[in-house]
N, CA and C atoms as a LAMMPS dump frame, in Angstrom:
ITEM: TIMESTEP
0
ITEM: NUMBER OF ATOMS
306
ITEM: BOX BOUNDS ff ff ff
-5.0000000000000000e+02 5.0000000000000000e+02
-5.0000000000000000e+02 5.0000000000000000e+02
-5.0000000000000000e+02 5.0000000000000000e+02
ITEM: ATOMS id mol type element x y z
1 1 1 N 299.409 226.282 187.63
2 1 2 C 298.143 226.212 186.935
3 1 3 C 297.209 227.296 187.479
4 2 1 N 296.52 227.967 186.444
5 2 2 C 295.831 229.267 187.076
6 2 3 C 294.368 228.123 187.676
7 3 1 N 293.681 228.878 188.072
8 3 2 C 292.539 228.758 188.63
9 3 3 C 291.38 228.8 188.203
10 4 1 N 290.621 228.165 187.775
11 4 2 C 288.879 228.474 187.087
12 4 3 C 288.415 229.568 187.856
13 5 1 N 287.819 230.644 187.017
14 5 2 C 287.385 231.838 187.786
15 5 3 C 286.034 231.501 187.054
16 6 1 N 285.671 230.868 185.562
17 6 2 C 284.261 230.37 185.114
18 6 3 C 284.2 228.736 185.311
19 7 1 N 283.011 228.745 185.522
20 7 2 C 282.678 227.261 184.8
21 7 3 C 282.669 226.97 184.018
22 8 1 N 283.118 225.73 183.308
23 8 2 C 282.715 225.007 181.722
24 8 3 C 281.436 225.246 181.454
25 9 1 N 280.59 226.141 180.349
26 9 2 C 279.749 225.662 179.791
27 9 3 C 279.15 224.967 179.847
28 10 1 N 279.422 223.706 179.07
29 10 2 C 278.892 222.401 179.365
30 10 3 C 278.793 221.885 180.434
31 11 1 N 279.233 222.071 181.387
32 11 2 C 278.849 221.398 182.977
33 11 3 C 278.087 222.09 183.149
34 12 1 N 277.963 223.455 183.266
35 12 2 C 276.464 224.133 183.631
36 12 3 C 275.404 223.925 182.914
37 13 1 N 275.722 223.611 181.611
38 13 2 C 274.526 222.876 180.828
39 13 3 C 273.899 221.574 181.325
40 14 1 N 274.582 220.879 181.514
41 14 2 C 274.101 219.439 182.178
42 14 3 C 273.835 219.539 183.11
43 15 1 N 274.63 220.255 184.785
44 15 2 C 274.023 220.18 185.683
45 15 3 C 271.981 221.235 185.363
46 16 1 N 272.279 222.223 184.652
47 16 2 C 270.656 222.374 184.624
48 16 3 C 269.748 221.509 184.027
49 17 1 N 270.369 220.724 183.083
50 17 2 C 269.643 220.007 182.785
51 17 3 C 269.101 218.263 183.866
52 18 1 N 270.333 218.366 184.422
53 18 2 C 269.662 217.086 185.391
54 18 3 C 269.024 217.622 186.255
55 19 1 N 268.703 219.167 186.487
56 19 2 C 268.372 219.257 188.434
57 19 3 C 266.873 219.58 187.613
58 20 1 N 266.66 220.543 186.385
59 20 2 C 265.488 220.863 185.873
60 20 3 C 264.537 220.084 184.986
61 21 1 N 265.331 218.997 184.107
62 21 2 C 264.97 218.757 183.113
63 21 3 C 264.599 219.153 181.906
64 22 1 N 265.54 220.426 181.517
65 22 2 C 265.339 221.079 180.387
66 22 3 C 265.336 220.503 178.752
67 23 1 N 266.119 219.483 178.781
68 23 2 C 266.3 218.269 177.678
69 23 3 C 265.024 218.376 177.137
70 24 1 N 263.586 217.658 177.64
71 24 2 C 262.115 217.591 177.152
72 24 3 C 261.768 219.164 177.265
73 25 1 N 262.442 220.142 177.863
74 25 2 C 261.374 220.88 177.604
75 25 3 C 261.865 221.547 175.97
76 26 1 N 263 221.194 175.646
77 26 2 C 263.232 222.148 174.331
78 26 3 C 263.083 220.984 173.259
79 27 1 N 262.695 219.7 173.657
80 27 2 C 262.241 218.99 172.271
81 27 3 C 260.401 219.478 172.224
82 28 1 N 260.017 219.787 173.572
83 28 2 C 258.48 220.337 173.167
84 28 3 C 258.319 220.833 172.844
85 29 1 N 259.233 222.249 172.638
86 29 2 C 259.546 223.495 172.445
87 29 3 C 259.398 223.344 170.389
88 30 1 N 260.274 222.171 170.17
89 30 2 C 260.691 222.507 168.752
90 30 3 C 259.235 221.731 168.149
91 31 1 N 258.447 220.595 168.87
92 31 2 C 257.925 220.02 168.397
93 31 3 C 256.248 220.688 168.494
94 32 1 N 255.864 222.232 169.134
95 32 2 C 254.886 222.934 168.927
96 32 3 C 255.306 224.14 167.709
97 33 1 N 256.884 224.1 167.949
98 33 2 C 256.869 225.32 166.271
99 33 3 C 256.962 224.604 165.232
100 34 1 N 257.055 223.101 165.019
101 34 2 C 256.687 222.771 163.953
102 34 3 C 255.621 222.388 163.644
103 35 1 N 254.072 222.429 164.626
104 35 2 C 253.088 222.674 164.96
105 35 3 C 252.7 223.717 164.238
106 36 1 N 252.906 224.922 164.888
107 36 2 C 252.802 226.528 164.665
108 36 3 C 252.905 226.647 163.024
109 37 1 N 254.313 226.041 162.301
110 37 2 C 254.325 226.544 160.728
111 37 3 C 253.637 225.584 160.277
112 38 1 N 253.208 224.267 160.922
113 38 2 C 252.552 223.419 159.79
114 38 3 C 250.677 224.218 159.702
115 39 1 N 250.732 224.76 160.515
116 39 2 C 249.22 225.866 160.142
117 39 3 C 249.764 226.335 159.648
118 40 1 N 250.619 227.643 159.926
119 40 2 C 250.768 229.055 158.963
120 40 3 C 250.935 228.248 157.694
121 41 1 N 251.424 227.086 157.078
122 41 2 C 251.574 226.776 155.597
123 41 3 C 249.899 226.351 155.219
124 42 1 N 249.643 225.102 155.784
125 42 2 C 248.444 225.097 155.527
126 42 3 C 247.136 226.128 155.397
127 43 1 N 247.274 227.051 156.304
128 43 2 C 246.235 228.574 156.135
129 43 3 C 246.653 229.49 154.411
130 44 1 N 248.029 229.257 154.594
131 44 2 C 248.969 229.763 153.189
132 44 3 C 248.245 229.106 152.056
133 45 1 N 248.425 228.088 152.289
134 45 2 C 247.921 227.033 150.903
135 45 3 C 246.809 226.904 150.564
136 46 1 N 246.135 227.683 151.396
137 46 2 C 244.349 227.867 150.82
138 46 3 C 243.752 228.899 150.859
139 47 1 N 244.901 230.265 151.126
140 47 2 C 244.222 231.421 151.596
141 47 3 C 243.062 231.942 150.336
142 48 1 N 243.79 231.791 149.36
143 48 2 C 242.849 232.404 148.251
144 48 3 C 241.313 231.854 147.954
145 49 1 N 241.241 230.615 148.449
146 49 2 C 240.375 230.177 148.649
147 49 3 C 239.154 230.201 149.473
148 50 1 N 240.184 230.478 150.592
149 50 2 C 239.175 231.111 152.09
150 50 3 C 239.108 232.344 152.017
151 51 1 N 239.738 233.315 151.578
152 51 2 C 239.527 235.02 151.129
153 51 3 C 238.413 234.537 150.28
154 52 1 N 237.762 233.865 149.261
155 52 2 C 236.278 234.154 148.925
156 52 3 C 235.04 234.332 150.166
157 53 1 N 235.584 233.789 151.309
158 53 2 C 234.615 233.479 152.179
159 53 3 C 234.866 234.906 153.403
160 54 1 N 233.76 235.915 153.53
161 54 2 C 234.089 237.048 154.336
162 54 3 C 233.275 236.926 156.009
163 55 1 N 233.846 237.143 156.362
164 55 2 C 233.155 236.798 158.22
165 55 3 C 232.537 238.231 158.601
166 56 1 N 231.016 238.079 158.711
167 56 2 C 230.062 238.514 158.305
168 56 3 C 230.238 239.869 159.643
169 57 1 N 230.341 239.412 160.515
170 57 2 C 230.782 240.62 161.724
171 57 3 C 231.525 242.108 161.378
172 58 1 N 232.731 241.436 160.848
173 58 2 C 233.817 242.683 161.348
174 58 3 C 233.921 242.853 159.052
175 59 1 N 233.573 241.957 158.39
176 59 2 C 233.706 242.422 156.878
177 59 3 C 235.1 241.924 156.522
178 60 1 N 235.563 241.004 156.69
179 60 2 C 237.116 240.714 156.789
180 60 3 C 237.07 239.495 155.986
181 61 1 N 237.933 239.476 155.111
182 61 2 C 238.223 238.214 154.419
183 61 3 C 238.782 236.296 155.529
184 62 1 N 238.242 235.478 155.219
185 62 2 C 238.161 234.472 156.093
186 62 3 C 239.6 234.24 156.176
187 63 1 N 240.619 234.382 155.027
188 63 2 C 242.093 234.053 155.382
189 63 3 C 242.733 234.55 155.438
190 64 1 N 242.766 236.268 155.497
191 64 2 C 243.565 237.045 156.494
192 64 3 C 242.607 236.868 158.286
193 65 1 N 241.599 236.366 158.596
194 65 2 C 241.05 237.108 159.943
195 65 3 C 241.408 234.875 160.525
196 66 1 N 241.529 234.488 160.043
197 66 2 C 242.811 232.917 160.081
198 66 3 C 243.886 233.201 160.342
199 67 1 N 244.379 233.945 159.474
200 67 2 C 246.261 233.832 159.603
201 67 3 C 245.971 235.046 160.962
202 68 1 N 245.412 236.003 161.088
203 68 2 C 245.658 236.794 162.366
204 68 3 C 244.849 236.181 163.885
205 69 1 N 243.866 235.586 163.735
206 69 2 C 243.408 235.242 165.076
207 69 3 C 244.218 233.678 164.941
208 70 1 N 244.543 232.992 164.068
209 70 2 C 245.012 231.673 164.478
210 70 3 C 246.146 232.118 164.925
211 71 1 N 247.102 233.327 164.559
212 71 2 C 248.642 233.466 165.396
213 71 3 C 247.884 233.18 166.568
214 72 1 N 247.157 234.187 167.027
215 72 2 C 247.647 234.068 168.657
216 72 3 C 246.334 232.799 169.468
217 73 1 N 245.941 231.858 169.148
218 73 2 C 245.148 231.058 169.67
219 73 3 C 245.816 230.211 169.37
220 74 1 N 246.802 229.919 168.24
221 74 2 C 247.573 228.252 168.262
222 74 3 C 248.546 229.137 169.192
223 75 1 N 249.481 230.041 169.092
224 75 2 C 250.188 230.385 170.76
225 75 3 C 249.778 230.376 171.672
226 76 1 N 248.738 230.542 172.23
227 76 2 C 248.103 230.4 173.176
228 76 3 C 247.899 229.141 174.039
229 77 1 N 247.745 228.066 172.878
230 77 2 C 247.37 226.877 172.915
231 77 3 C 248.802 226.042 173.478
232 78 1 N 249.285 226.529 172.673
233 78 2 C 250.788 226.319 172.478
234 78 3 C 251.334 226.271 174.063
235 79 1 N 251.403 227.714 174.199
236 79 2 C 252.028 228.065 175.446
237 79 3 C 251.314 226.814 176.752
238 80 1 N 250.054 226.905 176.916
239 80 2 C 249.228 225.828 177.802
240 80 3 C 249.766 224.546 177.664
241 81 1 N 249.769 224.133 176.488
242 81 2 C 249.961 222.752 176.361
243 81 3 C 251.56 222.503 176.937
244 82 1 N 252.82 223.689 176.75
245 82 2 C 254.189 223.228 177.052
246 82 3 C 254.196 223.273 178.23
247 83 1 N 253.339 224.022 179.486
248 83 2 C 253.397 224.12 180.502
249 83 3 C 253.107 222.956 181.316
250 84 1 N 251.935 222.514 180.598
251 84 2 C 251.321 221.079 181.591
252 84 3 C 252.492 219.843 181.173
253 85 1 N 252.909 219.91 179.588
254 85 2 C 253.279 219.031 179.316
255 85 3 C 255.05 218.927 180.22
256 86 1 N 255.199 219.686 180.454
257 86 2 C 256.62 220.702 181.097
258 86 3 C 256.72 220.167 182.735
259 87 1 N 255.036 220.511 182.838
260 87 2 C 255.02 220.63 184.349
261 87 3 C 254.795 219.037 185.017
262 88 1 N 254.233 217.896 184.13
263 88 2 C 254.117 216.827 184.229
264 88 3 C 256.243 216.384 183.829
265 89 1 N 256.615 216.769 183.244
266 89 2 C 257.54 215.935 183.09
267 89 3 C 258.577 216.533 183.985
268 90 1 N 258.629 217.372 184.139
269 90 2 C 259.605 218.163 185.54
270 90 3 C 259.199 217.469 186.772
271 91 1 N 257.771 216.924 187.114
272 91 2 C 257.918 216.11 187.731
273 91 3 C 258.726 214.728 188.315
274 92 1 N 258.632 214.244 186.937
275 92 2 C 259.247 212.852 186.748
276 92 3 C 260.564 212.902 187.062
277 93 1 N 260.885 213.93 186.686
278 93 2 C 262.282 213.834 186.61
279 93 3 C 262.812 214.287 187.825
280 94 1 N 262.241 214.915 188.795
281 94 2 C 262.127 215.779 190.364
282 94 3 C 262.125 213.853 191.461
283 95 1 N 261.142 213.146 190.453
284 95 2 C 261.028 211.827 191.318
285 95 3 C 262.007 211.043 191.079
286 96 1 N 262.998 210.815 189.879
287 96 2 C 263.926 210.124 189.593
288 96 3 C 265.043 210.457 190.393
289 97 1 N 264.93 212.013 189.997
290 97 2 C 266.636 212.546 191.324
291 97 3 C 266.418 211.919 192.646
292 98 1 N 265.549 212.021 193.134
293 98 2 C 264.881 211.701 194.862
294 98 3 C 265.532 210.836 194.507
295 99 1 N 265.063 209.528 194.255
296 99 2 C 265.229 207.971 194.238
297 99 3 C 266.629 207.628 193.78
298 100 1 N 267.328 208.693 193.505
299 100 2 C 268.576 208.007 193.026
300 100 3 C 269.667 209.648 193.968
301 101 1 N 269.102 209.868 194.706
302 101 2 C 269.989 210.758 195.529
303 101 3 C 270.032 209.753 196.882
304 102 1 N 268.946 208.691 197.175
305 102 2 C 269.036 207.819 199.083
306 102 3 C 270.095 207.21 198.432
């Protein structure tokens, strides 16, 4: 029988996932981009509406200067919120290994 020179895949998948807790971080992951498009549709679905309305500063129609400053402030938001939410649950899961490694 030859010798494993790789690991299985899947064992390296699981062991990162028990030592890190990556499991929650990619359901947060999916559950802020469906966040992310449920604006971009909603900004979509009324742009013509909010293009009557011009933001008096820069002369810019209200739902193109939406669809471009909301990209990067719901990412923004985005990014903050997966971190704490990330960084609270990497916890938990840092306290479960302890308690089940004595």
């Amino acid at each position: 029988m030859r010798p494993r020179i790789f690991p299985d895949l899947s064992e390296v998948a699981h062991a990162f996932d028990r030592r890190y807790g990556v499991g929650g971080l990619k359901r947060g992951m999916l559950g802020l981009l469906a966040g992310w498009i449920a604006y971009f549709l909603a900004i979509n679905m009324f742009i013509r509406s909010l293009n009557k309305v011009t933001v008096p500063v820069i002369d810019l129609p209200l739902g193109i200067f939406l669809a471009m400053q909301g990209a990067v402030v719901i990412f923004v938001v985005a990014l903050v919120f997966l971190s704490k939410w990330h960084a609270a649950t990497a916890a938990t899961v840092r306290i479960r290994s302890r308690r089940t490694d004595r």
